[in-house]
C-alpha positions in Angstrom: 128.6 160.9 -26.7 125.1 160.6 -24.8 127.4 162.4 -21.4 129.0 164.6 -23.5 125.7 166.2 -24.6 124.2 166.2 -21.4 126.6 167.9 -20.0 126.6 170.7 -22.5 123.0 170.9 -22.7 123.4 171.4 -18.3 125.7 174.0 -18.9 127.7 174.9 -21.7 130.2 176.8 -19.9 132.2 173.9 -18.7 135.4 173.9 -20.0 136.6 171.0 -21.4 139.1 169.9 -18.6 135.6 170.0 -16.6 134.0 167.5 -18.9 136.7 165.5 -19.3 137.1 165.2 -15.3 133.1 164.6 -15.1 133.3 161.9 -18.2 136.6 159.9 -16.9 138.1 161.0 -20.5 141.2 162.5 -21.2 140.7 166.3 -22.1 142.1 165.6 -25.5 139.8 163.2 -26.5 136.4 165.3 -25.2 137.6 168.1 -27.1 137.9 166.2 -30.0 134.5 164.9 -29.2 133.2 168.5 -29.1 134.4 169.1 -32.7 133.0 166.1 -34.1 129.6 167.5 -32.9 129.9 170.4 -34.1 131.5 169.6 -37.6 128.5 167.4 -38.0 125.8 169.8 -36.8 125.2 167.7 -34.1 125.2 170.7 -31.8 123.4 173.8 -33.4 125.0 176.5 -31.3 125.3 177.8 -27.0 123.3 180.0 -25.8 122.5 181.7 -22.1 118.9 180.9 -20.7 117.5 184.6 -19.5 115.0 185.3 -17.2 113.0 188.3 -19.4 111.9 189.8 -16.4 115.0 190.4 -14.4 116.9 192.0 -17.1 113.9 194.0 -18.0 113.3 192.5 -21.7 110.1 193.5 -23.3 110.0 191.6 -26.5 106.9 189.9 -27.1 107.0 185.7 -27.5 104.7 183.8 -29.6 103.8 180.3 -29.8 101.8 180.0 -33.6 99.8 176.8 -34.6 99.8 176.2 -38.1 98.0 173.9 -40.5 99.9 173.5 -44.2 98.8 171.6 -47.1 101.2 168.9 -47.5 103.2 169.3 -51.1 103.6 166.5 -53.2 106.6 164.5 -53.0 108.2 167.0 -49.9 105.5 166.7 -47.4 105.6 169.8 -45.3 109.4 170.1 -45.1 109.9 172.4 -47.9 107.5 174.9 -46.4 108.5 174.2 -43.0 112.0 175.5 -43.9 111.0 178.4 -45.4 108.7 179.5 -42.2 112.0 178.5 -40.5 114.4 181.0 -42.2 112.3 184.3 -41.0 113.8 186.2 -38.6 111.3 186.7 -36.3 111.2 182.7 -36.3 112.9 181.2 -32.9 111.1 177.4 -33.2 109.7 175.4 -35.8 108.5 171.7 -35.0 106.4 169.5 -37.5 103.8 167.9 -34.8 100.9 164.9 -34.6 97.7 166.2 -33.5 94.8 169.2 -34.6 97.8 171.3 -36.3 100.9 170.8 -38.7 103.8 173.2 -37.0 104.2 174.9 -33.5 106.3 178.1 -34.5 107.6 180.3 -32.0 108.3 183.7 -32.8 109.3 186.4 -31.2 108.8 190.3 -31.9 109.1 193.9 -30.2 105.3 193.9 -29.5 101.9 192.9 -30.2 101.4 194.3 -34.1 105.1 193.7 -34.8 104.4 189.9 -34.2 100.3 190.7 -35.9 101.7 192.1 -38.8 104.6 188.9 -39.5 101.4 186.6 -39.4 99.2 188.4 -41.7 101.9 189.7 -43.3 104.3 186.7 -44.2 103.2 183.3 -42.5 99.3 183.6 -43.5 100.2 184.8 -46.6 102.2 181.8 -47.9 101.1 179.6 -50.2 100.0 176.2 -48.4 99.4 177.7 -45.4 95.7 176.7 -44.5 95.3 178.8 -41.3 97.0 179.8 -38.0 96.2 180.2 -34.2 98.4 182.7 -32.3 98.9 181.9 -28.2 101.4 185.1 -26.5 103.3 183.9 -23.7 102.1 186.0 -21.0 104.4 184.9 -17.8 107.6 182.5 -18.3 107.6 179.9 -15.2 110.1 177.0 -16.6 112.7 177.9 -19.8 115.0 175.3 -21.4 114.8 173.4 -18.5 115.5 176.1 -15.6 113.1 177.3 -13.2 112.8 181.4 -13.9 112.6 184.0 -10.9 114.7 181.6 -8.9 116.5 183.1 -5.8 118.3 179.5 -4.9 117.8 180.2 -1.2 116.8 177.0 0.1 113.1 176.5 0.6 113.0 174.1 3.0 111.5 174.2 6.8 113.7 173.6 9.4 113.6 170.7 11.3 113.3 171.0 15.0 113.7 167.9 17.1 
């Protein structure tokens, strides 16, 4: 299963004959494997990686440090899903350290992505305070580089 994912996570365009050759399996079986994932949320969903700038994207991106108060008997989950069903919410990640969640958010500008933490995150009820960061440049995304040309980089090599 550990291959299977990898490969999908590399590039979930492979068809399943292509994972099955990569795996050794027989197609049949890695499709089955596939749905078994699925069926069992294992795999959340596909998506394309985009490079904002080259298809001219102007959306803002947010990363969002939050502090909660902890609930009694639910911890932070119970709030953490809630921050986690609004729209404008991409990411939500319970972490160790100074702050409770990293939420990234994304939003058509500046006040759009303003008025959602006033407006709805600050306003709930346990959250103790936020700090906003907006992603200014994107270098690295999911793992690929961004603004790559794939022309090969290396000098030549003279004897």
């Amino acid at each position: 299963m550990d291959a299977l994912l990898e490969l999908l996570q590399e590039d979930a365009r492979l068809t399943t004959a292509q994972m099955a050759e990569r795996l050794g399996r027989p197609e049949a079986e890695v499709s089955e494997m596939v749905g078994k994932l699925e069926r069992k949320g294992a795999i959340l969903g596909y998506h394309a990686v985009v490079d904002p700038e080259r298809v001219g994207q102007r959306h803002v991106s947010a990363l969002i440090e939050v502090k909660l108060t902890p609930e009694r008997d639910g911890g932070f989950d119970r709030l953490a899903q809630r921050i986690s069903r609004f729209d404008q919410v991409r990411t939500c990640w319970l972490m160790s350290g100074g702050y409770d969640l990293v939420v990234l958010v994304e939003g058509e500008d500046l006040r759009e992505v303003a008025r959602f933490v006033s407006e709805k995150l600050s306003s709930l009820d346990g959250v103790l305070s936020t700090a906003t960061h907006f992603q200014l440049k994107v270098y690295k995304q999911s793992g690929f580089i961004a603004g790559e040309t794939h022309e090969d980089e290396r000098l030549a090599v003279t004897p």
